[in-house]
Backbone of each chain as nested JSON, in Angstrom:
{
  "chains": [
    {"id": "A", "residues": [
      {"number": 1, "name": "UNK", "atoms": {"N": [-8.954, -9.113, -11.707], "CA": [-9.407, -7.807, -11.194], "C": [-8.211, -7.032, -10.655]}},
      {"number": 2, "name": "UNK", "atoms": {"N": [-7.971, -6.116, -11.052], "CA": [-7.294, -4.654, -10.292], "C": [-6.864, -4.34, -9.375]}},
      {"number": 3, "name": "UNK", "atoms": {"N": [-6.175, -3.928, -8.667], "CA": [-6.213, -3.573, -7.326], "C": [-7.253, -1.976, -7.146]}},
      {"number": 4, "name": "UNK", "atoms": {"N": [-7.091, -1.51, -8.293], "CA": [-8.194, -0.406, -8.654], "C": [-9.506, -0.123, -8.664]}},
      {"number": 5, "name": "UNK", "atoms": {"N": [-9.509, -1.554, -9.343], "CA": [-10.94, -2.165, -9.355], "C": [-11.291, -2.912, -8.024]}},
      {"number": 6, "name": "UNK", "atoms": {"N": [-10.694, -3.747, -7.317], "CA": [-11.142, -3.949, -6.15], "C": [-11.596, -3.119, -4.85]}},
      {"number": 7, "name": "UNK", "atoms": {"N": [-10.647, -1.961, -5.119], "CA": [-10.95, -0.982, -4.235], "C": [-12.078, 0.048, -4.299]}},
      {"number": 8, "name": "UNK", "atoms": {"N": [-12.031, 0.417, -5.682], "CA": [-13.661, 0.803, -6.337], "C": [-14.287, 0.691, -6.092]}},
      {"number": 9, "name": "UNK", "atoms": {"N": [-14.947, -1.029, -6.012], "CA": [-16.127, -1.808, -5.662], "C": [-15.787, -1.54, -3.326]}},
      {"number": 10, "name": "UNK", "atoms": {"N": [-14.727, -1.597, -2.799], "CA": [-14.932, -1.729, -1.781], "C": [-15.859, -0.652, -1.088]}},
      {"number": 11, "name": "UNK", "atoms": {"N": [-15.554, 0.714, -2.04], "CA": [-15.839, 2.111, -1.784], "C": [-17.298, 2.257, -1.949]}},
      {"number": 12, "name": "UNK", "atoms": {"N": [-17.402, 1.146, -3.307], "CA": [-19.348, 1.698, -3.385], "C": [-19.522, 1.111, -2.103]}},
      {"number": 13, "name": "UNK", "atoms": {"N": [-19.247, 0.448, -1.695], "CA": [-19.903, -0.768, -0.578], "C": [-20.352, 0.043, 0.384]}},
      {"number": 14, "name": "UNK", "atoms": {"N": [-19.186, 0.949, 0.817], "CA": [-19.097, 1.478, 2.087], "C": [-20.208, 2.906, 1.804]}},
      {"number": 15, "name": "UNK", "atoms": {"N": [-20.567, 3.789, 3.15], "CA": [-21.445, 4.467, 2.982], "C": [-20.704, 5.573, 2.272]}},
      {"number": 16, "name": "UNK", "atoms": {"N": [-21.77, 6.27, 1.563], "CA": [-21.097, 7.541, 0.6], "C": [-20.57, 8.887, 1.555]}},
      {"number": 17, "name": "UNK", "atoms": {"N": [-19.737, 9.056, 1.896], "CA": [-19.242, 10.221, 2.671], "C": [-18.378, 11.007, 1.943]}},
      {"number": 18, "name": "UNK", "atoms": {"N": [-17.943, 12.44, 1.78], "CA": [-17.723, 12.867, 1.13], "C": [-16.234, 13.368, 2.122]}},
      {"number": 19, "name": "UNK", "atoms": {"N": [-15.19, 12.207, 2.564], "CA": [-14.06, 12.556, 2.93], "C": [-12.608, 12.102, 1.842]}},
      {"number": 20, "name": "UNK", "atoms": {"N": [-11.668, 12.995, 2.441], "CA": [-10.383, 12.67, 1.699], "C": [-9.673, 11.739, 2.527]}},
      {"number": 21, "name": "UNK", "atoms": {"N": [-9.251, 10.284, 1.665], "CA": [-8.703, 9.066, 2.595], "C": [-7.546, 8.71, 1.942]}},
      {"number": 22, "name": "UNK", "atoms": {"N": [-6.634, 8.325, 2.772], "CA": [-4.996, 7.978, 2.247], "C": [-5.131, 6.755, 2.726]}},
      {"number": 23, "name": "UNK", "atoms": {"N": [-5.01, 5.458, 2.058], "CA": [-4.903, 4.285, 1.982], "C": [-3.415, 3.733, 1.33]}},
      {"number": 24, "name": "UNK", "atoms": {"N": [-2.984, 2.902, 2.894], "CA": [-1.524, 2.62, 2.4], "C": [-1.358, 0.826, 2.974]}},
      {"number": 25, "name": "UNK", "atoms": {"N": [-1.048, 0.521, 1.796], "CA": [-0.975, -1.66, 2.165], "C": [0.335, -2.113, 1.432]}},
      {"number": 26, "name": "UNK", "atoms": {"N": [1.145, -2.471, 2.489], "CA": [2.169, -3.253, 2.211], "C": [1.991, -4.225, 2.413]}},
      {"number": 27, "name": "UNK", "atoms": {"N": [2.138, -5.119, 1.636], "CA": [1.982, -6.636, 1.719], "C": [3.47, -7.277, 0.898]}},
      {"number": 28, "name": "UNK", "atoms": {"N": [3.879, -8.208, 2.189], "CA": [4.853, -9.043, 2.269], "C": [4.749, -10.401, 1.739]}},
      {"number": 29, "name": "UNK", "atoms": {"N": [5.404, -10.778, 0.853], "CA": [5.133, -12.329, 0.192], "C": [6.901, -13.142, 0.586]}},
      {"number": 30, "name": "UNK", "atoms": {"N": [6.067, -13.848, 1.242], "CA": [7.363, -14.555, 1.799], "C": [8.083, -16.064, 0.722]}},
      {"number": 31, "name": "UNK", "atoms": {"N": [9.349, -15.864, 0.711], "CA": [9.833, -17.288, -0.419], "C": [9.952, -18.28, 0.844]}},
      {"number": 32, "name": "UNK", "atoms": {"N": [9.173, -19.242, 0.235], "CA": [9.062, -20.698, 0.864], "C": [10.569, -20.886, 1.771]}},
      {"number": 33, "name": "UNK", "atoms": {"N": [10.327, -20.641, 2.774], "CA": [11.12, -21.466, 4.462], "C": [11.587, -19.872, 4.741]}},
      {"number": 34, "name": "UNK", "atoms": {"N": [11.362, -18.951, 4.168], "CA": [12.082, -16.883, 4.752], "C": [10.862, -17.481, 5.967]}},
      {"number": 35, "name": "UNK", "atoms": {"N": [11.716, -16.614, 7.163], "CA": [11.101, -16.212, 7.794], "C": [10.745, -14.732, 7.841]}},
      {"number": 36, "name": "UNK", "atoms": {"N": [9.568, -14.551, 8.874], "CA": [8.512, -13.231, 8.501], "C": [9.653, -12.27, 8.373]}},
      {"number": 37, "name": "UNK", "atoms": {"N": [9.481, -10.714, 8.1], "CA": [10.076, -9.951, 7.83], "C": [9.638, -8.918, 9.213]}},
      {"number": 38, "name": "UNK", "atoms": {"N": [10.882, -9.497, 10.053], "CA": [10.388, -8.698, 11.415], "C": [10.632, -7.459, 11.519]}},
      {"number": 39, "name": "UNK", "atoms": {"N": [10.974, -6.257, 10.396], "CA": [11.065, -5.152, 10.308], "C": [9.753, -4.225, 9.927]}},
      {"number": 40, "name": "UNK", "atoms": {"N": [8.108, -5.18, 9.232], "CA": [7.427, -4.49, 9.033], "C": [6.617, -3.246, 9.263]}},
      {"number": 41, "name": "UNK", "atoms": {"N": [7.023, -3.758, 11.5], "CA": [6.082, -2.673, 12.199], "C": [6.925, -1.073, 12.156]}},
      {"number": 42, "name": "UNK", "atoms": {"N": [8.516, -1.705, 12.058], "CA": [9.467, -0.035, 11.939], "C": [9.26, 0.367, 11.02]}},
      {"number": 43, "name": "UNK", "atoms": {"N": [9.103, -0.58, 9.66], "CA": [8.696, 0.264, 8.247], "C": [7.858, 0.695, 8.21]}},
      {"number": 44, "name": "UNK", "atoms": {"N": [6.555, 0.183, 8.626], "CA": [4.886, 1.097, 8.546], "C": [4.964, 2.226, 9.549]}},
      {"number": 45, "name": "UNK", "atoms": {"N": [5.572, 2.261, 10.873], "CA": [5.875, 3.218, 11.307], "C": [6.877, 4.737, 10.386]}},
      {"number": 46, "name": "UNK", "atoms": {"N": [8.081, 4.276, 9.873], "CA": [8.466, 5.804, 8.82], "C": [7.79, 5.795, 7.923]}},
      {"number": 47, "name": "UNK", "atoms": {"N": [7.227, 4.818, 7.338], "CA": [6.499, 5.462, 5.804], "C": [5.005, 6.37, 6.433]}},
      {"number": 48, "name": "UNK", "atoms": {"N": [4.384, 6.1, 7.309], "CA": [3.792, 6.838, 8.383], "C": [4.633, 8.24, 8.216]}},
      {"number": 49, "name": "UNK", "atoms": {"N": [5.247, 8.446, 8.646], "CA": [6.062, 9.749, 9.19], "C": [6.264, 10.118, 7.673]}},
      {"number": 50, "name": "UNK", "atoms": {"N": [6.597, 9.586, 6.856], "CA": [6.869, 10.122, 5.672], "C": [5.46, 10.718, 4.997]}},
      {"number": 51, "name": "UNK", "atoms": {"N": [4.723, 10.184, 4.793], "CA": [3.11, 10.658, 4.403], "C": [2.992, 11.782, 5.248]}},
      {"number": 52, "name": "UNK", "atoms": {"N": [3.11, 12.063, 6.584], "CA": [2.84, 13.39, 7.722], "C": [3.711, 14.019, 6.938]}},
      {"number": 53, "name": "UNK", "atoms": {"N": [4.794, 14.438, 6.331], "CA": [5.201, 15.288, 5.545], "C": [4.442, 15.953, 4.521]}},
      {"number": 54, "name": "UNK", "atoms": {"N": [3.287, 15.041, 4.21], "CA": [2.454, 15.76, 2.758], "C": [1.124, 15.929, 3.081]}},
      {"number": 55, "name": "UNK", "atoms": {"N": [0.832, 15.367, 4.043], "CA": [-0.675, 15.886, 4.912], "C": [-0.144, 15.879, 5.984]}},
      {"number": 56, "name": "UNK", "atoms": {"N": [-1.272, 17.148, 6.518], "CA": [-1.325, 17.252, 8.244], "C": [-2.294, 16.364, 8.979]}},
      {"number": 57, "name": "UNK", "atoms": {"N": [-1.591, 15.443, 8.949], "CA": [-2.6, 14.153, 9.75], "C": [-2.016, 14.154, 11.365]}},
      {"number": 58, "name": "UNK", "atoms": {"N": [-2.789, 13.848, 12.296], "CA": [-1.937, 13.061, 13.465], "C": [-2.622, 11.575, 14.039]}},
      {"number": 59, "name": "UNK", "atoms": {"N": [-2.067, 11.312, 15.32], "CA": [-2.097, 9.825, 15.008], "C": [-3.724, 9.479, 15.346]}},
      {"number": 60, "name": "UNK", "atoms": {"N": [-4.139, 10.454, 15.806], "CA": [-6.104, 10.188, 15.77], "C": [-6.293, 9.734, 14.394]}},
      {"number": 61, "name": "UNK", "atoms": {"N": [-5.87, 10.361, 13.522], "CA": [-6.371, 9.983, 12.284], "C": [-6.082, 8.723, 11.007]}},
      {"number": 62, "name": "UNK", "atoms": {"N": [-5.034, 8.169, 12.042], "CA": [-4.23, 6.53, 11.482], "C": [-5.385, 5.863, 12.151]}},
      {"number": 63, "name": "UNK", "atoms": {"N": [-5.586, 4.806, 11.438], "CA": [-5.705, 3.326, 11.711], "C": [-4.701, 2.177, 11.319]}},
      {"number": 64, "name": "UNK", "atoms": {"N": [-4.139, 1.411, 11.508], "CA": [-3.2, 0.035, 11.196], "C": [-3.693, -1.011, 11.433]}},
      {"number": 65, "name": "UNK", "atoms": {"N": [-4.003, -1.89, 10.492], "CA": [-4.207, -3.206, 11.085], "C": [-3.483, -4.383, 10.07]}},
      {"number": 66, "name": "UNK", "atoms": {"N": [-3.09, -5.226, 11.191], "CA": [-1.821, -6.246, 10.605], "C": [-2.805, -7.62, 10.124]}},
      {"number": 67, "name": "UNK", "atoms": {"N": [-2.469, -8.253, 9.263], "CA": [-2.943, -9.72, 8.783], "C": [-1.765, -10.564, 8.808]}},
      {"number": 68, "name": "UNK", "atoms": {"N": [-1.823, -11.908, 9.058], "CA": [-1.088, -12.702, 8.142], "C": [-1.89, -14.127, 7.911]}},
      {"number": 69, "name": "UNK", "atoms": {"N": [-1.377, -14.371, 6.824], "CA": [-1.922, -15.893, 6.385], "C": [-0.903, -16.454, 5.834]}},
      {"number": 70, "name": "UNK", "atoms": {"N": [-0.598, -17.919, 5.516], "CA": [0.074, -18.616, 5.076], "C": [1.655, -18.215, 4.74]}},
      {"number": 71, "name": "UNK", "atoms": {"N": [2.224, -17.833, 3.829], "CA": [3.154, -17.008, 3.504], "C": [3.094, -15.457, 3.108]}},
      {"number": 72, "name": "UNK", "atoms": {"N": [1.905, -14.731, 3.543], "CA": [1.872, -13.574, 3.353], "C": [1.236, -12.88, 4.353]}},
      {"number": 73, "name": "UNK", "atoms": {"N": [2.055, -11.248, 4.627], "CA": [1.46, -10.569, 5.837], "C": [1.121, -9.193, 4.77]}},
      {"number": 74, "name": "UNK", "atoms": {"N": [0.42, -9.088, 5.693], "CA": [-0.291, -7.14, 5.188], "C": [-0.783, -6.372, 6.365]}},
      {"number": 75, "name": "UNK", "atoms": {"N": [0.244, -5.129, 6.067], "CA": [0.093, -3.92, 7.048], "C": [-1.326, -2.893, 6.285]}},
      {"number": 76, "name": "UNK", "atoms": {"N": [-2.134, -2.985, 6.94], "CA": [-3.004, -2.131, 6.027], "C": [-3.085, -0.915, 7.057]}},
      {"number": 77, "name": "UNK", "atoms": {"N": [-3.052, 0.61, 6.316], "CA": [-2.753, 1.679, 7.234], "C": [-3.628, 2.467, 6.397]}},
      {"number": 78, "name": "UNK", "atoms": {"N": [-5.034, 3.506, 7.069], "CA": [-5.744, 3.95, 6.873], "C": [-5.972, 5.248, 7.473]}},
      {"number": 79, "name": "UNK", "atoms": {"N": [-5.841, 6.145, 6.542], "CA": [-5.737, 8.006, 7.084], "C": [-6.797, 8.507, 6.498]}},
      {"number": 80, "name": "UNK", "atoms": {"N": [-7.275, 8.711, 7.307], "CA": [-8.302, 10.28, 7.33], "C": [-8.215, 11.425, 7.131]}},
      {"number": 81, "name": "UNK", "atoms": {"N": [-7.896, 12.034, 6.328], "CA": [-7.732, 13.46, 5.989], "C": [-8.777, 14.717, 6.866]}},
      {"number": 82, "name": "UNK", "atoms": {"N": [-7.765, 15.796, 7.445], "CA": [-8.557, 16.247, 7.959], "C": [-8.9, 17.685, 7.113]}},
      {"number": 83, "name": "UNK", "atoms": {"N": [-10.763, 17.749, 6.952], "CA": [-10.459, 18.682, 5.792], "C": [-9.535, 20.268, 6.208]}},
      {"number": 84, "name": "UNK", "atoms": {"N": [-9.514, 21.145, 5.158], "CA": [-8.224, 22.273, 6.126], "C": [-10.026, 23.589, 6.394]}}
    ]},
    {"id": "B", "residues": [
      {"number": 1, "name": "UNK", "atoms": {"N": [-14.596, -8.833, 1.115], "CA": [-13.277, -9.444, 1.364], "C": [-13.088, -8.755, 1.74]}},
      {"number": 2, "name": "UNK", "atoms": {"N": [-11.816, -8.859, 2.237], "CA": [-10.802, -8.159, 2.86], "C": [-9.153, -8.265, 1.498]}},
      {"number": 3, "name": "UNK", "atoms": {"N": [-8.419, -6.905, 2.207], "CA": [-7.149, -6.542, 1.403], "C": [-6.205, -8.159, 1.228]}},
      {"number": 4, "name": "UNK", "atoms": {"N": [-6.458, -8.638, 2.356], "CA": [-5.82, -10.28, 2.683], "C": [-6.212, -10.79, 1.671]}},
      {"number": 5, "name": "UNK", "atoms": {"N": [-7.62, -11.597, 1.785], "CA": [-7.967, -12.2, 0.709], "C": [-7.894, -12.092, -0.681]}},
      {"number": 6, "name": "UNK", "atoms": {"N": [-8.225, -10.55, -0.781], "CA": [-8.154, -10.295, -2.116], "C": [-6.794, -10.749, -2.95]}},
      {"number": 7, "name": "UNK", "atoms": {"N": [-5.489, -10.335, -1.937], "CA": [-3.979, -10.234, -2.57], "C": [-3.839, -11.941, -2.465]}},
      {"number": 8, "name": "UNK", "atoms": {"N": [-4.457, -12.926, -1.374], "CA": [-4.254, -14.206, -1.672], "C": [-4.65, -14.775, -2.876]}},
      {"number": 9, "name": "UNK", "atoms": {"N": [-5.794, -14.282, -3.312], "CA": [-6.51, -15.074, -4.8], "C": [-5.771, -14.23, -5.553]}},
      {"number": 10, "name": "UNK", "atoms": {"N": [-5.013, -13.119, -5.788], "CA": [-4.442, -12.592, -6.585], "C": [-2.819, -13.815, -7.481]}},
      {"number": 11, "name": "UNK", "atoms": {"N": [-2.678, -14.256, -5.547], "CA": [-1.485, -14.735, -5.696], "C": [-1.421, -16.143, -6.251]}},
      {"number": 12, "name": "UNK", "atoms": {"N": [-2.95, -16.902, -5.974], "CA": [-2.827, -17.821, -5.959], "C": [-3.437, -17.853, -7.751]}},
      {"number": 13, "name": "UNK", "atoms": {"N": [-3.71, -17.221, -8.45], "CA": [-4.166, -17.081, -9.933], "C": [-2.467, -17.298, -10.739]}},
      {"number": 14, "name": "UNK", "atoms": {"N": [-1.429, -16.755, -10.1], "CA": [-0.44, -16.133, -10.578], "C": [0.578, -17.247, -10.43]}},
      {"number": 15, "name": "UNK", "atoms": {"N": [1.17, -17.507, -11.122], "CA": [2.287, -18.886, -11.589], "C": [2.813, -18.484, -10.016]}},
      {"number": 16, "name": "UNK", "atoms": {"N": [3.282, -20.202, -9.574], "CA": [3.701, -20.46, -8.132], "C": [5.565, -20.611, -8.154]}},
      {"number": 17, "name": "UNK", "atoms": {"N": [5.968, -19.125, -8.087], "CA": [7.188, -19.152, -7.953], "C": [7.303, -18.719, -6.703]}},
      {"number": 18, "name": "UNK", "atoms": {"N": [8.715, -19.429, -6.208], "CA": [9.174, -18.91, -4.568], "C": [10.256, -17.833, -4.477]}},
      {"number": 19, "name": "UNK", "atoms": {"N": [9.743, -16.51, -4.619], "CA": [10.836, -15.159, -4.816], "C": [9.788, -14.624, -3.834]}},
      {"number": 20, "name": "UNK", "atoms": {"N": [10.337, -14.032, -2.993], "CA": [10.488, -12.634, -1.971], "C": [9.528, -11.215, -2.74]}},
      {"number": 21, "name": "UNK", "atoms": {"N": [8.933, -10.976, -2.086], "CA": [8.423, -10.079, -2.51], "C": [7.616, -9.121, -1.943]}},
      {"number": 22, "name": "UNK", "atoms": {"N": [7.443, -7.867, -2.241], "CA": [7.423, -6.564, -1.367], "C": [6.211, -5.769, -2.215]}},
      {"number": 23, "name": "UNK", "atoms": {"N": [4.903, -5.316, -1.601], "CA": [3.796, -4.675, -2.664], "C": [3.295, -3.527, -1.751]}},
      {"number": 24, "name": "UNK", "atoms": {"N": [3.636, -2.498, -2.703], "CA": [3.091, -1.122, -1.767], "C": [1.879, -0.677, -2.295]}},
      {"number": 25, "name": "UNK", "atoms": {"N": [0.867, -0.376, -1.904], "CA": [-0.407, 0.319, -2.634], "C": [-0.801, 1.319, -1.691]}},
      {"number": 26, "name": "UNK", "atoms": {"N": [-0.754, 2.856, -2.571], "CA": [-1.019, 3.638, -2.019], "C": [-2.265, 4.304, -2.659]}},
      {"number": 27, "name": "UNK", "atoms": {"N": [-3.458, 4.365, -1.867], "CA": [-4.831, 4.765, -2.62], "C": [-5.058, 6.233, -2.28]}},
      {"number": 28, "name": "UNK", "atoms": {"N": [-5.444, 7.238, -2.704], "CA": [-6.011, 8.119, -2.812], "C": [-7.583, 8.441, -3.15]}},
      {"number": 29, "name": "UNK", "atoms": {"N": [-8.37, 8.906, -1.484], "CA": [-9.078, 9.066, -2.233], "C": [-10.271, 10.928, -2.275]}},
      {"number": 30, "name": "UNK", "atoms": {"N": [-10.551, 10.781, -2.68], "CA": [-10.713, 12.653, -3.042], "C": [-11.897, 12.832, -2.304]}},
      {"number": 31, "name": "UNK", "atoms": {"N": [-12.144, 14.015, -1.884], "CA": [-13.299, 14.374, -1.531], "C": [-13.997, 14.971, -2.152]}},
      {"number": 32, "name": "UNK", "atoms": {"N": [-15.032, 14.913, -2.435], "CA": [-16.304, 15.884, -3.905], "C": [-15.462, 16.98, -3.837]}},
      {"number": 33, "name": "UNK", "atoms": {"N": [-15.004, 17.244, -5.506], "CA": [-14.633, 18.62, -5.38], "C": [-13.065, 19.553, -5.021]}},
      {"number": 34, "name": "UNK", "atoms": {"N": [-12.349, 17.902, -4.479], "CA": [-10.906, 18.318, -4.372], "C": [-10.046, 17.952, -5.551]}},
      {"number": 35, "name": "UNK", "atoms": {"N": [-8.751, 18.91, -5.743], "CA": [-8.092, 18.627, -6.473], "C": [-7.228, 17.509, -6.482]}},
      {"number": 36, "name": "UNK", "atoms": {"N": [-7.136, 16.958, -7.435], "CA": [-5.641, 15.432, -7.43], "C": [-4.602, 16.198, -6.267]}},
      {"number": 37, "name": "UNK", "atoms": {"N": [-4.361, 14.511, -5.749], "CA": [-2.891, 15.029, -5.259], "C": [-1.537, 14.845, -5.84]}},
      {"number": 38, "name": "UNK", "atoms": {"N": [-1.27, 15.759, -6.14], "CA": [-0.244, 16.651, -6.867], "C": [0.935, 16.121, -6.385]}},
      {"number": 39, "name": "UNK", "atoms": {"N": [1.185, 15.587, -4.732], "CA": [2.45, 15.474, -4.236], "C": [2.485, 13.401, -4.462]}},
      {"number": 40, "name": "UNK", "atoms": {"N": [1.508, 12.821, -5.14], "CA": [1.658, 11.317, -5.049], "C": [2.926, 10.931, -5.636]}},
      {"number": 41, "name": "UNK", "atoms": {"N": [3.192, 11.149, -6.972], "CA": [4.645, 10.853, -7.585], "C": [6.204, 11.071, -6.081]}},
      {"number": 42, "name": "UNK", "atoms": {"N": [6.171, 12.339, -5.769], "CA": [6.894, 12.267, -4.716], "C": [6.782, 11.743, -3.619]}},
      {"number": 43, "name": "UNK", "atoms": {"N": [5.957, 11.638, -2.998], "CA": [5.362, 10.997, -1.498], "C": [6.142, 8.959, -2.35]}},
      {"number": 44, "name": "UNK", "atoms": {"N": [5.778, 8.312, -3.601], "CA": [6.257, 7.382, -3.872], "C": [7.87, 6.897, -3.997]}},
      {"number": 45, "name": "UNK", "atoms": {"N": [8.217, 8.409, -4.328], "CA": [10.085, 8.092, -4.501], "C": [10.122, 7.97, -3.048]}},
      {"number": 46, "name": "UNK", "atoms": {"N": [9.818, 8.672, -2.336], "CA": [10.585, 8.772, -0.861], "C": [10.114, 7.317, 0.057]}},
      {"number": 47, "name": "UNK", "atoms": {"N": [8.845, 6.831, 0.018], "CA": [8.314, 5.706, 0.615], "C": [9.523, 4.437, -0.188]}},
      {"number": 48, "name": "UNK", "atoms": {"N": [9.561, 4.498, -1.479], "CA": [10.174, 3.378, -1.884], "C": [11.885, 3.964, -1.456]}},
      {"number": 49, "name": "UNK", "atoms": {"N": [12.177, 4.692, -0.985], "CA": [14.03, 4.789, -0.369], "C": [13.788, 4.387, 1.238]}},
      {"number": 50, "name": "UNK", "atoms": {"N": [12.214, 4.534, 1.527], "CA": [12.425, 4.337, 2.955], "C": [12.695, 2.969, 2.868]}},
      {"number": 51, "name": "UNK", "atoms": {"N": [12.397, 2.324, 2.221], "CA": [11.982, 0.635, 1.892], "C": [13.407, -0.046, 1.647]}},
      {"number": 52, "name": "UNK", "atoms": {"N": [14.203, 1.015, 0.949], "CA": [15.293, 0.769, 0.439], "C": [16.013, 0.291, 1.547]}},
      {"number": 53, "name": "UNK", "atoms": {"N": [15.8, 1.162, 2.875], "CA": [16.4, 0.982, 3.668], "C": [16.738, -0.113, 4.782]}},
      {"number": 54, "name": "UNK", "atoms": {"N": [15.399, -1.145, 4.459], "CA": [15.412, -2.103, 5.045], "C": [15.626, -3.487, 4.474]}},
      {"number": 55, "name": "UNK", "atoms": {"N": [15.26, -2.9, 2.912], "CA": [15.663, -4.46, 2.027], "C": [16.007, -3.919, 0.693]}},
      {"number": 56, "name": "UNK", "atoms": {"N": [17.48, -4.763, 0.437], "CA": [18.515, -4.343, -0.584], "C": [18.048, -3.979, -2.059]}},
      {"number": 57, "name": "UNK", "atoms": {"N": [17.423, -3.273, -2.375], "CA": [17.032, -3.623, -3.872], "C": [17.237, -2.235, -4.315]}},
      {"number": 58, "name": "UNK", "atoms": {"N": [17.271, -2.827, -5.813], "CA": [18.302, -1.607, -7.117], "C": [16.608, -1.227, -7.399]}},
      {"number": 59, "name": "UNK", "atoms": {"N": [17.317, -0.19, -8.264], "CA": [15.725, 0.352, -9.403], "C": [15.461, -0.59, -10.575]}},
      {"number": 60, "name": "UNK", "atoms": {"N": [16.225, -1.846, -10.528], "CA": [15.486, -2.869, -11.755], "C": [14.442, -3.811, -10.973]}},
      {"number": 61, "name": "UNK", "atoms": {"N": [14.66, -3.529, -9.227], "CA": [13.799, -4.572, -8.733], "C": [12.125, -4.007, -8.503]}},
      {"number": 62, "name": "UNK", "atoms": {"N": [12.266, -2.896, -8.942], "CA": [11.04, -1.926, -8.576], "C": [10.165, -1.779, -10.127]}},
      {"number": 63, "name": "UNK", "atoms": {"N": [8.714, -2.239, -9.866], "CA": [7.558, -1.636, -11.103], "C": [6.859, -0.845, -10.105]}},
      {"number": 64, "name": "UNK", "atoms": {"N": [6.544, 0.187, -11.097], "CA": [5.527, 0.96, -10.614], "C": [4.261, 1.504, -11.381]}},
      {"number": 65, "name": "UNK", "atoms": {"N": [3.291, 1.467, -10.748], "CA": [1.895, 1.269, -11.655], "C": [1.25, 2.629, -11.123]}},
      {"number": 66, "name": "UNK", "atoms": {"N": [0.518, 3.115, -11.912], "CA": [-0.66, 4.344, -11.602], "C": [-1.298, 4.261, -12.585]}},
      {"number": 67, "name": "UNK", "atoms": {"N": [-2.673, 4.208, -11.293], "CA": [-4.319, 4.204, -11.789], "C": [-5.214, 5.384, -11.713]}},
      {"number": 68, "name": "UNK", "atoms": {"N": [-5.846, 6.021, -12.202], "CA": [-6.652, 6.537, -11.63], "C": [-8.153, 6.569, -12.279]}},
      {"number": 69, "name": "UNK", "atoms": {"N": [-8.937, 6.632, -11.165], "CA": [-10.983, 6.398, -12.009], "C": [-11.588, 7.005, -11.174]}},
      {"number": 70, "name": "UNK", "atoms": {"N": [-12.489, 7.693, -11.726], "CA": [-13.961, 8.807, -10.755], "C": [-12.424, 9.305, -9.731]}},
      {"number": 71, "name": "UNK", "atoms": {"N": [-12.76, 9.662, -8.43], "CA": [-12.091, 10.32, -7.472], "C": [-11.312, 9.137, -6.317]}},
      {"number": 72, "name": "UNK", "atoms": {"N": [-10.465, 8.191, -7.371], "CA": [-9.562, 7.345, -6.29], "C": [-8.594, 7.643, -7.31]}},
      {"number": 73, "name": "UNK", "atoms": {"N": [-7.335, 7.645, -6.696], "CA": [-6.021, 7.354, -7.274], "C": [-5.132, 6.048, -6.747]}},
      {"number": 74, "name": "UNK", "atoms": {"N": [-4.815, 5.152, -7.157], "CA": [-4.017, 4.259, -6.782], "C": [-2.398, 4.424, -7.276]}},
      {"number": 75, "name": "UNK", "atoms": {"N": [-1.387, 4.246, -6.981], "CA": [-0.004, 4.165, -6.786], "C": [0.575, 2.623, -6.716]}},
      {"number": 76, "name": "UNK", "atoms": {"N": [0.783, 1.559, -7.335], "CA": [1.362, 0.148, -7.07], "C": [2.81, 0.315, -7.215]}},
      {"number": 77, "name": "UNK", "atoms": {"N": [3.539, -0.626, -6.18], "CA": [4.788, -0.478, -6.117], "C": [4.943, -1.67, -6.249]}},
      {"number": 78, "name": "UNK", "atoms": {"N": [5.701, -2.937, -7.1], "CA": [6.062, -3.698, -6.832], "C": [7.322, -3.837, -6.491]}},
      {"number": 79, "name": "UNK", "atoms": {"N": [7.99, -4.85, -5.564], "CA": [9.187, -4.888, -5.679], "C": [9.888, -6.47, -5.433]}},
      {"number": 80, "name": "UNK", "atoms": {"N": [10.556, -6.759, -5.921], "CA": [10.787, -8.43, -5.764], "C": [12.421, -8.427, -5.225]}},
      {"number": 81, "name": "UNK", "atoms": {"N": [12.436, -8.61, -4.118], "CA": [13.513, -8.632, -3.26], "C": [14.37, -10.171, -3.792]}},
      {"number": 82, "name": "UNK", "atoms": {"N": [15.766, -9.582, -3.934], "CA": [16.621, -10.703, -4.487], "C": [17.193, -11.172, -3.739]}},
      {"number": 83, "name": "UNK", "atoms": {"N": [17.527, -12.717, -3.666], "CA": [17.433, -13.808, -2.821], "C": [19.175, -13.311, -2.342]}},
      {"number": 84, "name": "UNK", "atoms": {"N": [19.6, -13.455, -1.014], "CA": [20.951, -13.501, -0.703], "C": [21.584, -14.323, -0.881]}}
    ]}
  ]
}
């Protein structure tokens, strides 16, 4: 399956609302004995700032939430578009 | 599921090599009636130099994928960070 397709199916799931959403997931795959990549939270922070360049979002309208499991972390960062 | 899970069974389907690795997914998604966003191709060069900036990689270490179906757009960045 897709990452296209997974997200597809996440969307029917959720209730039908008729907003514009910027969905941004970096996910880190670590080589066996790396340690984590302790730069993730400064990177999700500018690529943040970089997206506010192409929408007028502010930070009401971020969500972030961090995972990790085994050898892999994911910044998942979720914007709300505000309509104009 | 969750974005976690999903990218774990992704990973764990996928031959078990130990390389470094970096996955950007940027989703788009539209509101009834809005136009594509027009600025995704750019909003991607600039996210992947921000990236640049924290881990060494050329333009052979970078794939880049675009999807789009009904009113989502997806953006995949792969990038496989080379071992020091």
């Amino acid at each position: 399956m897709s990452i296209l397709s997974f997200l597809l199916g996440e969307k029917r799931k959720s209730a039908l609302v008729a907003k514009e959403r910027l969905q941004l997931i970096i996910a880190h795959e670590r080589a066996a004995g790396r340690a984590p990549a302790d730069y993730l939270p400064a990177l999700q922070q500018e690529l943040v700032s970089v997206i506010s360049k192409y929408v007028k979002i502010t930070n009401n309208d971020i969500r972030v939430h961090l995972e990790r499991q085994d050898d892999l972390e994911v910044i998942e960062v979720k914007i709300e578009i505000p309509q104009p």
